[in-house]
C-alpha positions in Angstrom: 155.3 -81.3 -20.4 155.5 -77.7 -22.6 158.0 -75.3 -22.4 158.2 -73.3 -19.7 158.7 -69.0 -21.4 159.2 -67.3 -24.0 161.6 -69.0 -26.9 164.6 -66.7 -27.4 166.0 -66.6 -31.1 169.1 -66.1 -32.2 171.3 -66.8 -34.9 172.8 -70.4 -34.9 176.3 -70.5 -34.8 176.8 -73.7 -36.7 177.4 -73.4 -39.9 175.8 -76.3 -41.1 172.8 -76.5 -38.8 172.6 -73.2 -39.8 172.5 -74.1 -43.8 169.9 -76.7 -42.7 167.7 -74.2 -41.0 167.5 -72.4 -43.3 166.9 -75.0 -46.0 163.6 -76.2 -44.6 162.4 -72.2 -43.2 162.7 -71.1 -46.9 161.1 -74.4 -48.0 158.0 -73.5 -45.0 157.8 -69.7 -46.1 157.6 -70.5 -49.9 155.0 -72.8 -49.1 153.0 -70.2 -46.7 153.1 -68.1 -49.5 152.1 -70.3 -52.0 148.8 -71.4 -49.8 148.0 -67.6 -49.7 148.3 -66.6 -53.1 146.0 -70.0 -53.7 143.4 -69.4 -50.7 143.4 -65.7 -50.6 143.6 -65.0 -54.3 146.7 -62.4 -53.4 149.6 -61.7 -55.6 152.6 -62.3 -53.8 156.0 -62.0 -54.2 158.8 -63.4 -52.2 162.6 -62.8 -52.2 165.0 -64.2 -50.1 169.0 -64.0 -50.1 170.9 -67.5 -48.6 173.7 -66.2 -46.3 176.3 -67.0 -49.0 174.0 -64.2 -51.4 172.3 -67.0 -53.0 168.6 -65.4 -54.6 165.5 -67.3 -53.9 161.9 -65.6 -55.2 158.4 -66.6 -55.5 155.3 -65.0 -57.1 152.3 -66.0 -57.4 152.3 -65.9 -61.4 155.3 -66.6 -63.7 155.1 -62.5 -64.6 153.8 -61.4 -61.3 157.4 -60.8 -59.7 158.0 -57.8 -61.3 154.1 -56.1 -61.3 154.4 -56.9 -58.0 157.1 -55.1 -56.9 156.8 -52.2 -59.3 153.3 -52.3 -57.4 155.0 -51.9 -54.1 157.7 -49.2 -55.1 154.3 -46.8 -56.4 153.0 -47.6 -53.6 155.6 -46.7 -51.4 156.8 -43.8 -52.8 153.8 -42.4 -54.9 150.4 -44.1 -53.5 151.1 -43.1 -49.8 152.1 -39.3 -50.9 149.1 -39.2 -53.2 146.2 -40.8 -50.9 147.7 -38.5 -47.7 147.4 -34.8 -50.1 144.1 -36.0 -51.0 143.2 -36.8 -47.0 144.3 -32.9 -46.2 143.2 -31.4 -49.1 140.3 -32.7 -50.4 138.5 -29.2 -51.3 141.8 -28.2 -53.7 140.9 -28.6 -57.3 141.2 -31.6 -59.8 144.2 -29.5 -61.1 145.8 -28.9 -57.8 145.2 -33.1 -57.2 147.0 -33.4 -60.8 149.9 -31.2 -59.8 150.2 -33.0 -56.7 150.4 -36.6 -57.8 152.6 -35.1 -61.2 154.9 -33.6 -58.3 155.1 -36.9 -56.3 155.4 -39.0 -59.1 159.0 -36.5 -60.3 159.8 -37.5 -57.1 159.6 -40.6 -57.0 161.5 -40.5 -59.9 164.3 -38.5 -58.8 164.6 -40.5 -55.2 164.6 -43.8 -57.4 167.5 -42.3 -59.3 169.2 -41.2 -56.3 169.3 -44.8 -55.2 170.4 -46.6 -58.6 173.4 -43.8 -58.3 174.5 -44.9 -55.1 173.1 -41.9 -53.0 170.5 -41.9 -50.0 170.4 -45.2 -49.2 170.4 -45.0 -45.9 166.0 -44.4 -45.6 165.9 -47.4 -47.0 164.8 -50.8 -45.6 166.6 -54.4 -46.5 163.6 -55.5 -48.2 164.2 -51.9 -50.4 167.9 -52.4 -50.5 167.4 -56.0 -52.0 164.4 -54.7 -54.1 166.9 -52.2 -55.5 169.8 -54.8 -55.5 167.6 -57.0 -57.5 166.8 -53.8 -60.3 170.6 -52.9 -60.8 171.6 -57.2 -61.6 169.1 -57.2 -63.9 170.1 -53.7 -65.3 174.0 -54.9 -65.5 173.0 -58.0 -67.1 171.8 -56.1 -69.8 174.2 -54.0 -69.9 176.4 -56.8 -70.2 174.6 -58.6 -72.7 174.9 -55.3 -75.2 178.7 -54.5 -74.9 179.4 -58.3 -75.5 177.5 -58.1 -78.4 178.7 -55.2 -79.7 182.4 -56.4 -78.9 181.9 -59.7 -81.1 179.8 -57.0 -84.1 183.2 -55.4 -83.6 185.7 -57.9 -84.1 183.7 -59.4 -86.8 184.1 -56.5 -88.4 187.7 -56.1 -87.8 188.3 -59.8 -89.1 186.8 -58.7 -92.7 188.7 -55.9 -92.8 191.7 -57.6 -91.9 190.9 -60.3 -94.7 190.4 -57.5 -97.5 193.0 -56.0 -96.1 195.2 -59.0 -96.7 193.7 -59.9 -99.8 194.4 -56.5 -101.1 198.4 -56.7 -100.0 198.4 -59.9 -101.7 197.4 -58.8 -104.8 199.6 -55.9 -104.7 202.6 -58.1 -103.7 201.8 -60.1 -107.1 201.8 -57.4 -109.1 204.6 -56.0 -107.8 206.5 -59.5 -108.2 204.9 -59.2 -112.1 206.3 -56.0 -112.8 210.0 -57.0 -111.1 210.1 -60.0 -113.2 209.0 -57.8 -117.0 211.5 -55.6 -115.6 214.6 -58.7 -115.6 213.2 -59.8 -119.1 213.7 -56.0 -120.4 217.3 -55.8 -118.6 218.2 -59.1 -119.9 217.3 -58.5 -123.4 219.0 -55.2 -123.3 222.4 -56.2 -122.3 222.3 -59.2 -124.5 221.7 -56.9 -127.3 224.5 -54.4 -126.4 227.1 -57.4 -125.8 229.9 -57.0 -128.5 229.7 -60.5 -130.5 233.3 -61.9 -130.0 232.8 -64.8 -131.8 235.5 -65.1 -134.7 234.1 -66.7 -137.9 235.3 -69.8 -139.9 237.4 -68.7 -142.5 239.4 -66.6 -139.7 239.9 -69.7 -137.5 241.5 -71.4 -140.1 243.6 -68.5 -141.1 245.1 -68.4 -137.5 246.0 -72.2 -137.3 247.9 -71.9 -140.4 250.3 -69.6 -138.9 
C-alpha cells in the first residue's frame, strides 16, 4: 500500500539519527554529483557544512573547485550584468560595451571587497556566504602560515644575536679578568720593592748575643 500525501520534511530532532541522516544524504548527493560530472561531462563543484561546521566538497577535477567557483562569482556578479547591458543596448559602440563590462567588473570588485570586510552581507545567499566563508579560511591560513614563518625567521635571528652577543661579553669578561690580574702582579711587585728590608745581617746578630 503507498503512502497516502505529500511527505512533510522537517528537521530531525535526534541528534544521532540526525548525524546518520545526514551521513548517508551527503554520501547520495556526492554520488549524484559524481554520476553528472561523468555522464554529462559538467564541471561540478559541491560544498557542504556537517551541522558541527565540518567542510565536505567535491569537484569534478582535483583543480576544478576553485575554477569553478571563481566561474560562478563572474558569473554572478559580472556575466549577468554584462550579457543584460548587451540585451538593452546592443546598438552602443564596442567602446561603450568595453566601458560597461570595465564598469561591472570595478564592481564586482569593490562588492567582493565589501564582503571580505565584513560589510553587505545581507544580499547574499548561504551558498555565497559559505563560498565567501570558504575564501577568507583559505586567506587566514596563509596569513597564518607567513607570520609563523616570519616569527621563527625572527627568533632565529634573535638566538644569533644573543650568541654573539654572549660570545662577545665573554670575551670582554676575560680580558677584563687579564688586565685585573697584570694589574696585582704590578701592585705586588711594587710594594715588595718599596718594603724596607728589616733583615739584620750576620755579623750584627752575633754582636747582639754577646751583650
Amino acid at each position: 500500500m503507498g503512502r497516502s500525501g505529500k511527505v512533510v520534511l522537517k528537521r530531525i530532532e535526534n541528534k544521532i539519527n540526525r548525524q546518520v541522516t545526514f551521513s548517508k544524504r551527503r554520501s547520495g548527493l556526492f554520488k549524484k554529483a559524481h554520476e553528472i560530472s561523468l555522464l554529462c561531462d559538467a564541471q561540478v563543484a559541491l560544498i557542504v557544512f556537517s551541522p558541527r561546521g565540518k567542510l565536505f566538497h567535491y569537484s569534478s577535477s582535483d583543480s576544478c573547485m576553485e575554477s569553478i567557483l571563481e566561474r560562478h562569482e563572474r558569473y554572478s556578479y559580472g556575466e549577468r550584468q554584462l550579457h543584460a547591458i548587451n540585451h538593452q543596448e546592443s546598438q552602443e559602440t564596442n567602446w561603450s560595451l568595453e566601458h560597461a563590462s570595465l564598469k561591472s567588473r570595478l564592481e564586482v570588485v569593490q562588492r567582493n571587497h565589501r564582503h571580505f570586510m565584513g560589510e553587505d552581507l545581507d544580499s547574499l545567499s548561504l551558498r555565497e556566504l559559505q563560498s565567501l566563508e570558504t575564501h577568507l579560511d583559505s586567506g587566514l591560513k596563509n596569513m597564518r602560515s607567513k607570520k609563523n614563518q616570519l616569527m621563527l625567521e625572527s627568533i632565529s635571528e634573535l638566538e644569533k644575536k644573543k650568541k654573539a652577543l654572549q660570545q662577545e661579553n665573554n670575551s670582554i669578561s676575560k680580558k677584563i679578568k687579564e688586565k685585573e690580574v697584570k694589574k696585582k702582579e704590578r701592585e705586588r711587585v711594587v710594594l715588595q720593592r718599596q718594603k724596607p728590608n728589616t733583615v739584620l745581617p750576620p755579623w750584627m746578630i752575633s754582636h747582639i748575643d754577646h751583650h
